[in-house]
N, C-alpha and C positions, 0 to 999 in steps of 0.2 A: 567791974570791967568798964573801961571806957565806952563812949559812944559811937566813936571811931571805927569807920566798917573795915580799917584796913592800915599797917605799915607799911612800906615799902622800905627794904635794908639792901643798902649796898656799902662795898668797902671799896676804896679804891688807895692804889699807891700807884703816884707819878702820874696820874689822869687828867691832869689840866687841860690836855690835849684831845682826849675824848670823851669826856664830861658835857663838853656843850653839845654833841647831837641827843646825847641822851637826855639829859634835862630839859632841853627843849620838847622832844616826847612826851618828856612830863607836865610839862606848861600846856599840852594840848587836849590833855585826858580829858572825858566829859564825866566823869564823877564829881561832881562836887567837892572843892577846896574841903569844905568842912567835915569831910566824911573818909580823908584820910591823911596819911601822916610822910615824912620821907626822914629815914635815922639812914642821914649819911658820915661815915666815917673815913678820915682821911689817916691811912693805916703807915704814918712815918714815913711819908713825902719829904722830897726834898726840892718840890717846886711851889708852883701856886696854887695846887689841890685846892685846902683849905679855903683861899681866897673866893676860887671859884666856887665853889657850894656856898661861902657865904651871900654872894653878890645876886644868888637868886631865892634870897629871903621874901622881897617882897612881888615873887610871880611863885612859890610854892611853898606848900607848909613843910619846910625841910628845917631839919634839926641837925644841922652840920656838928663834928665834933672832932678830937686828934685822938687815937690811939698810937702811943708811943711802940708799945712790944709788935715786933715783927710779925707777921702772919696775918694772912685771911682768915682765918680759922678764927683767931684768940678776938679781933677784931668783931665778928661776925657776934660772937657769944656777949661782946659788952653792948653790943647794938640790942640786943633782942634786952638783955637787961633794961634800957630805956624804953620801949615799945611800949603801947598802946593800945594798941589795934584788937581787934578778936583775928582776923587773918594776918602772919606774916607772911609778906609777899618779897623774896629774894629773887635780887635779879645782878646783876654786872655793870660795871659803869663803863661798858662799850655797845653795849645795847639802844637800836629806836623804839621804843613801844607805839605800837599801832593807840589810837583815839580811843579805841573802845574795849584797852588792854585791859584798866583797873574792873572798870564796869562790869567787863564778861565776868572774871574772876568773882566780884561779888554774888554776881546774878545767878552766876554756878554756884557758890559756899552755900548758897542762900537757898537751891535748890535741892541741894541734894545734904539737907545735915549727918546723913552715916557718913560722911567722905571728909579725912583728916587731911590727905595730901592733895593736892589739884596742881596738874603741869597744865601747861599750854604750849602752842604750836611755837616752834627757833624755826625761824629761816635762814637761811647764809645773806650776808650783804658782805659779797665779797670785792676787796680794792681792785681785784686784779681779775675777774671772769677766767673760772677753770678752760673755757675755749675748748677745745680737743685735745686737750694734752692727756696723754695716758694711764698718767699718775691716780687721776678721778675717774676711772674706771676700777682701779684696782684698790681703791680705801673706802674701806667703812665709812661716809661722810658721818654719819648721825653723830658715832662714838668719837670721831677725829677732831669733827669742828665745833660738839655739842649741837647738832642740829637737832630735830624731831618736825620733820614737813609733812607727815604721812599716817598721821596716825587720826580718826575718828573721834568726835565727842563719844564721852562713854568712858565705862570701867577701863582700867589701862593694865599693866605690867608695872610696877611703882621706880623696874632698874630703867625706865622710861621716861623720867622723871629727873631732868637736868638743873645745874644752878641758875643759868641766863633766866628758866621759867619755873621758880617752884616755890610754891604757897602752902604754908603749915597751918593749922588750927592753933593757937597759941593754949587752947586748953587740951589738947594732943600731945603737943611740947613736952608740954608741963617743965618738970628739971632737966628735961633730956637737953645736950649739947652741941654741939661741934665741936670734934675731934682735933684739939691743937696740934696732933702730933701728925697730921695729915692737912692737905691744902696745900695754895701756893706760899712756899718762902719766900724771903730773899738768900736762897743758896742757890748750887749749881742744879742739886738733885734734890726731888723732894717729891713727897707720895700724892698723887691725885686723887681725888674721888671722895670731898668731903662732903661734896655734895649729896651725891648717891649714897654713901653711907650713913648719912641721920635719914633719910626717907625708907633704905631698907632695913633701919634698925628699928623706925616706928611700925613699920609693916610685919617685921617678926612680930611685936606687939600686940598685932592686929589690925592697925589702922589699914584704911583702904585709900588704895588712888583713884584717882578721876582724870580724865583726859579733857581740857578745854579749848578747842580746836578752835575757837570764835577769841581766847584771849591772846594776841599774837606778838611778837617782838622781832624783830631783825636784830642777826648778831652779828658783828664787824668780826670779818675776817683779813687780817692784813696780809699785803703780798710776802712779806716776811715769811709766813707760816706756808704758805704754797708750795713746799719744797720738797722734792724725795730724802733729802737733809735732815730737816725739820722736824718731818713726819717718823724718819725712822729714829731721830733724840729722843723725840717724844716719848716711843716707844720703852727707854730706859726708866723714863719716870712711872710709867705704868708697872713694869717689872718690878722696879722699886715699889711700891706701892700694895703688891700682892699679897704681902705677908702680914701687913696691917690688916686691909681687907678682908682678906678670902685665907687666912691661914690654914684651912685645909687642904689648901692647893699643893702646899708643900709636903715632896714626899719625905716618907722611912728612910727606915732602912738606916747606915751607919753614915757617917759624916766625916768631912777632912776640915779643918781648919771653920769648923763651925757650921759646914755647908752640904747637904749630901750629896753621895755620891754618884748619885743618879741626876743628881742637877748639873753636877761638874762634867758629867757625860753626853750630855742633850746639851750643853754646852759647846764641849768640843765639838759634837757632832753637827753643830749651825757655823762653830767656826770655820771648820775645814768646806763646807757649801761655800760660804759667801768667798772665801780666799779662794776657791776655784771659780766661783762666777763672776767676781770681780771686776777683773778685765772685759768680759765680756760686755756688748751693747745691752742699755736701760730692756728690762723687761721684767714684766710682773713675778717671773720666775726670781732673778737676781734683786728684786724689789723687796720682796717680803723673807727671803734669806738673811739679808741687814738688818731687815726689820726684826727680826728674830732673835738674831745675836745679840744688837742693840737692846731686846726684853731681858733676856738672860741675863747680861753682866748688869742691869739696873736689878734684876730677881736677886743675883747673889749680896748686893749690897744690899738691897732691904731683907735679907735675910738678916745678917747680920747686925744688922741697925734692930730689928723691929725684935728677931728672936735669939739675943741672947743669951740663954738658958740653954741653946743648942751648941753651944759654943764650948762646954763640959763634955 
């Protein structure tokens, strides 16, 4: 094993744009140059990605590289192939890391060796301040914008444990992967949570988490994403998504066109909500009716995508 207290792996596609708050982050760390590593991969850009990861060779020890095939995921797993480190430390390349992000993170690995997985605190650094709008009363921030502001040093929940802040033990790892058939694509629709899923696949395992409340990052939230719109898209990719993840979520019972019929029912039964609440003014009520719908028809398509064998 290297000497190296730590990688740091990010992918990025199309990032030219918000690669400089973050690397600068990293030009601020007080760990010492020599103590850890940066495997940035630019995951088939078609701007100056590349460029830009190369141009700050000589302010950090980053090992920029291309990954041609599509995906975070597939991306993610050649990065950890080149690694280093004894911690990998995954984060996003929309992220500022606080001074004393790397450092905490070691000071923790370092502290506590039964602990394979260690989060740290996401804050929101949003373009656009939620202000009083009503919208941020009625969503999940944590699960919405990958936050975690509120959670104590200490043993954690490991589904607590987001990408912006999650650091694996590379001798934990071991073969285990990233799920390529999950993460962000370049499609319309595509399954979330590749993150959370190697952290609770290590934790079925046994591995345990740790919460590091002192290792911190700020996550860019763009006004783009601010939206009852947005938030209820979103929603489609998560329903997409369930069947990979959580396949027990999917009911029995007999099936139509691959899909059961209990889904096609809890289906209708959100369609006919939201087409009566429709017209009606914004309200948490007609808010989360869309938002429901919008799960479901992403649910019946990753049914189909992910399971079929039910398709017989």
């Amino acid at each position: 094993m290297s000497s190296l207290s730590a990688t740091v792996i990010l992918s990025s596609y199309n990032g030219e744009k918000r690669l400089p708050n973050t690397l600068d982050s990293f030009v601020r760390q007080d760990l010492p140059k020599d103590g850890w590593e940066i495997i940035a991969v630019d995951n088939n850009s078609s701007d100056g990605t590349f460029e830009l990861l190369r141009s700050y060779a000589d302010r950090l020890p980053i090992k920029p590289f291309r990954h041609v095939t599509p995906g975070k995921s597939s991306a993610l797993n050649e990065a950890i192939a080149r690694a280093q480190g004894e911690l990998l430390v995954f984060t996003d390349d929309d992220v500022e890391a606080a001074p004393h992000w790397l450092s905490s993170i070691v000071e923790c690995a370092a502290a506590h060796p039964e602990v394979s997985v260690i989060g740290g605190r996401i804050v929101p650094n949003w373009e656009r301040p939620p202000g009083d709008d009503p919208l941020y009363t009625w969503l999940p921030l944590g699960s919405t914008f990958a936050i975690v502001d509120d959670l104590p040093t200490g043993p954690c929940d490991p589904s607590k444990i987001w990408g912006p802040n999650t650091t694996i033990r590379a001798s934990a790892l071991g073969g285990e992967r990233y799920r390529e058939d999950i993460g962000p694509l370049p499609a319309k629709l595509y399954a979330m949570g590749e993150d959370s899923e190697i952290v609770m696949r290590l934790a079925a395992r046994g591995h345990k988490a740790y919460h590091c409340a002192e290792a911190q990052v700020r996550h860019f939230v763009p006004a783009s994403n601010m939206s009852a719109d947005w938030v209820q898209k979103r929603a489609e990719r998560l329903g997409f998504g369930i069947p990979a993840l959580q396949p027990e979520k999917i009911p029995g019972g007999p099936r139509v066109g691959g899909v059961p019929v209990r889904t096609w029912l809890e289906t209708a039964s959100w369609g006919a909500r939201s087409l009566m609440l429709y017209p009606l003014p914004k309200s948490r009520l007609r808010f989360w009716a869309i938002w429901k719908l919008y799960y479901m028809r992403g649910l019946i398509q990753g049914i189909r995508h992910y399971m079929p064998a039910a398709r017989a």
